[in-house]
matplotlib code that plots the C-alpha trace (Angstrom):
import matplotlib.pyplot as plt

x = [182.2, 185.3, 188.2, 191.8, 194.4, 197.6, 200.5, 202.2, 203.4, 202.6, 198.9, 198.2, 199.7, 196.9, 193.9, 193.6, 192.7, 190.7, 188.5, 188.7, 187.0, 184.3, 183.5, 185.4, 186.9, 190.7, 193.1, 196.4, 198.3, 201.9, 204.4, 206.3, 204.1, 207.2, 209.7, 207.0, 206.7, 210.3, 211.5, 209.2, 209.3, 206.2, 203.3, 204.8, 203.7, 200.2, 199.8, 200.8, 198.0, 195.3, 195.7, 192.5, 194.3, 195.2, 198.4, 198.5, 200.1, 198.5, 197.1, 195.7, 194.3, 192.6, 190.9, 189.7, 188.1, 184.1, 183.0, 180.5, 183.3, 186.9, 190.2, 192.2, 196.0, 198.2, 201.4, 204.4, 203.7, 206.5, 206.3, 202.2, 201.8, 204.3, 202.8, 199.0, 199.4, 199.2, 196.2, 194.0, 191.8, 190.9, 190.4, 188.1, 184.3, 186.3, 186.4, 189.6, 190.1, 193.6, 195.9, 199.1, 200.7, 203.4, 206.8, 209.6, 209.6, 213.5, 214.8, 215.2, 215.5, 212.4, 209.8, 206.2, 205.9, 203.8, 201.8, 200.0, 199.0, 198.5, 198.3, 198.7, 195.2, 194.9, 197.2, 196.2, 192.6, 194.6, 196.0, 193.3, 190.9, 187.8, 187.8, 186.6, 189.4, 188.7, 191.3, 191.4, 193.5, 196.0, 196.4, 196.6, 199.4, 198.6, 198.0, 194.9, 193.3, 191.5, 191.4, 190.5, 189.7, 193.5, 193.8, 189.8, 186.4, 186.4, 188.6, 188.1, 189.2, 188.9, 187.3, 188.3, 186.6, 184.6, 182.2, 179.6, 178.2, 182.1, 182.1, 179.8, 180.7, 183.5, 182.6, 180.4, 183.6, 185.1, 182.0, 182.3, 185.8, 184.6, 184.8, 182.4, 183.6, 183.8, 184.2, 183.8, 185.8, 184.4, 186.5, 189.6, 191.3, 190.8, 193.3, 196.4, 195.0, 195.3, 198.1, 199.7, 198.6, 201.4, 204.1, 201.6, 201.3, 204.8, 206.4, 203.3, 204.6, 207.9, 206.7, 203.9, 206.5, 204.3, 202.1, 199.3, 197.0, 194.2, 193.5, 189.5, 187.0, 185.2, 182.1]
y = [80.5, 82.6, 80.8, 82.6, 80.4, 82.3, 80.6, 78.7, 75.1, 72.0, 72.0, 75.0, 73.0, 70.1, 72.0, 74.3, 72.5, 70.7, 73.8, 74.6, 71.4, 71.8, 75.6, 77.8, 81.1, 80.8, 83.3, 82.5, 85.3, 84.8, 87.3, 88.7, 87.7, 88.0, 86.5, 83.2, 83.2, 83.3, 81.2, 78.2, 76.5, 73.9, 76.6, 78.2, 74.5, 74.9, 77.9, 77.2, 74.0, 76.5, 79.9, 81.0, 80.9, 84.6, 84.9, 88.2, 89.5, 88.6, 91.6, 92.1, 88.3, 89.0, 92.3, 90.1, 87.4, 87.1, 86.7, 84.2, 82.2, 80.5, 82.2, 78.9, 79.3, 77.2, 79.6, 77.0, 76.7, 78.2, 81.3, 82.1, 84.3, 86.9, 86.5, 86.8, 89.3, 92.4, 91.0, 91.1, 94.0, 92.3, 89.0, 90.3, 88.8, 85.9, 82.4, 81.3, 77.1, 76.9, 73.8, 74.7, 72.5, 74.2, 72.2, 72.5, 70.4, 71.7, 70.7, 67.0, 67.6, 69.6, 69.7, 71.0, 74.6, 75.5, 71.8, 70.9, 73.8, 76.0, 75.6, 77.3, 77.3, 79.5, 81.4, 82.1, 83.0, 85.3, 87.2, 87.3, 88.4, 89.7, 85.8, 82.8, 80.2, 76.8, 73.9, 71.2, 68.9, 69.3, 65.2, 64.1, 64.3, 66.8, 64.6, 63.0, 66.8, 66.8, 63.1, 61.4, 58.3, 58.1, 55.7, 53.9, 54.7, 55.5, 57.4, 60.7, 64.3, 66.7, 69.7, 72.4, 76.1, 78.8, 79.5, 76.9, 78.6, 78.5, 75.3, 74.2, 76.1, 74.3, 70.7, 71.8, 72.0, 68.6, 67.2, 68.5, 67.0, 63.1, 63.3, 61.3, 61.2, 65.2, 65.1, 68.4, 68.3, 71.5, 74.7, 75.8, 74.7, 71.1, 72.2, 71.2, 67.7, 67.3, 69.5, 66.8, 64.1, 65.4, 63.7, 59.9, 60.9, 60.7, 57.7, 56.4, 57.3, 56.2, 52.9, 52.3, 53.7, 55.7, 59.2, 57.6, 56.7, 58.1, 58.0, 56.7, 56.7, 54.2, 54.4]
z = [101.6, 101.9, 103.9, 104.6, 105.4, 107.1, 106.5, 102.9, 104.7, 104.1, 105.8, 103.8, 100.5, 101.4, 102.8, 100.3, 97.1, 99.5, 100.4, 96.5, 95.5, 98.3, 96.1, 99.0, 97.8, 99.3, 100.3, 101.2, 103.6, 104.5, 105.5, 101.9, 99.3, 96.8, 98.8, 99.3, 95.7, 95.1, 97.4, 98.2, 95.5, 97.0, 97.0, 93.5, 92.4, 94.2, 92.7, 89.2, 89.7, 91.5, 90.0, 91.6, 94.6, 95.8, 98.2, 99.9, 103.2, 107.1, 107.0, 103.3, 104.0, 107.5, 105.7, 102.9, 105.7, 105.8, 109.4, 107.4, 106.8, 108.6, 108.9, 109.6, 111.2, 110.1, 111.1, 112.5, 116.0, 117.6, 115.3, 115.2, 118.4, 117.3, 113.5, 114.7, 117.4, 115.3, 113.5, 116.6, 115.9, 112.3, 113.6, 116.5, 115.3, 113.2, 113.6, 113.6, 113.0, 114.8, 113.6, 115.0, 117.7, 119.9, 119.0, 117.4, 114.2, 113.3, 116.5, 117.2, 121.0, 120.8, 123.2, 123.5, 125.5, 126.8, 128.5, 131.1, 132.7, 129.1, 126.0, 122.3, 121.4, 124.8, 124.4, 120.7, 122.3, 124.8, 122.1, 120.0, 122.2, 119.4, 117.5, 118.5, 118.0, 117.3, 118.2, 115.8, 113.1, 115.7, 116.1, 112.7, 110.1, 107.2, 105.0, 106.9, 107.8, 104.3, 103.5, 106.4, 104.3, 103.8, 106.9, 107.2, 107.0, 111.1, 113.8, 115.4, 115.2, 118.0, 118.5, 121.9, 121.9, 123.9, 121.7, 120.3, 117.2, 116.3, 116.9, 114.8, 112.2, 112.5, 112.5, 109.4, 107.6, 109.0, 107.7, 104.5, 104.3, 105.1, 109.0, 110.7, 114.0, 115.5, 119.0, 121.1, 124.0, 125.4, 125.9, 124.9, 127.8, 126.3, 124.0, 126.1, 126.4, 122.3, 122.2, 124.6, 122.4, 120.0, 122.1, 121.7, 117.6, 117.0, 119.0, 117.4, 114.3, 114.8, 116.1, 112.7, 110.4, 109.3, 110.0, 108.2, 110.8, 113.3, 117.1, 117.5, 120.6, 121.1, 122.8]

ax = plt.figure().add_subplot(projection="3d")
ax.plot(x, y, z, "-o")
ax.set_aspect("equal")
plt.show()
């Protein structure tokens, strides 16, 4: 399986060995190739550890994607509709796992926008008409996307999208990674209610003292 991850940050940094070790082929886009290498010294590191790792621009990435397989965004939030945009027409057919959450993580007055009555996953669907985005990962720390073990055997992660075979494409991939619990919330709308969750996740961080843990449903 072929997955293309758009974007060098942190939730690339810990999804993509994780897709490695389950036998995906990974490509990395981001926008200057050379100027990610030379400047981020945190994916030189993953790279020098994963050499099969290719890093290419958005564009060389998206024309590299298998419809087969997942382009997953994991562009910062407040900068992924201007960086996606122009990659519509090669994204149209795609399925595109979407792990961005619409705040401001420099700002410490920051607050999430759009809520309520939109969301980024939907507006990421707007813009990217052809694809079939796929909200998820979006209320849990980095470090628990791949490892979900990190914080107990047992909580949930969420799943918001239009188009079910996506979908389960999708939660194929959770399942691959150690989720149990993959709950579809039903169409991309449902976005804005994890999306909003994002304002729960961090006063519960801040309470815990940590941003190891999970939310769970219990039946």
């Amino acid at each position: 399986m072929k997955t293309v991850i758009l974007g060098t940050g942190e939730v690339c940094r810990l999804l993509a060995p994780a897709f490695l070790s389950l036998g995906h082929e990974v490509v990395v886009g981001t926008r200057d190739p050379e100027a990610t290498l030379a400047g981020n010294h945190p994916y030189r590191l993953l790279a020098a550890r994963h050499p099969e790792l290719r890093l290419v621009s958005f564009a060389d990435a998206v024309a590299a994607a298998d419809r087969s397989g997942l382009v997953v965004n994991a562009i910062s939030g407040p900068a992924c509709l201007e960086a996606l945009a122009p990659l519509a027409d090669g994204l149209a057919g795609h399925v595109v796992m979407d792990v961005s959450s619409p705040y401001d993580w420099s700002r410490p007055d920051a607050v999430l926008d759009p809520v309520n009555t939109d969301s980024l996953g939907e507006a990421i669907q707007r813009a990217l008409p052809g694809a079939f985005v796929v909200k998820t990962f979006n209320t849990l720390a980095a470090q628990v996307m791949p490892r979900p073990d990190a914080v107990g055997p047992d909580h949930t992660v969420f799943l918001s999208g239009d188009d079910e075979a996506a979908k389960a494409r999708v939660a194929e991939l959770l399942r691959a990674l150690g989720w149990r619990d993959v709950l579809d919330l039903g169409g991309i709308v449902t976005a804005r209610a994890t999306e909003m969750m994002l304002r729960m996740w961090i006063d519960t961080s801040r309470a815990l003292g940590t941003h190891l843990f999970g939310f769970k449903i219990v039946r």
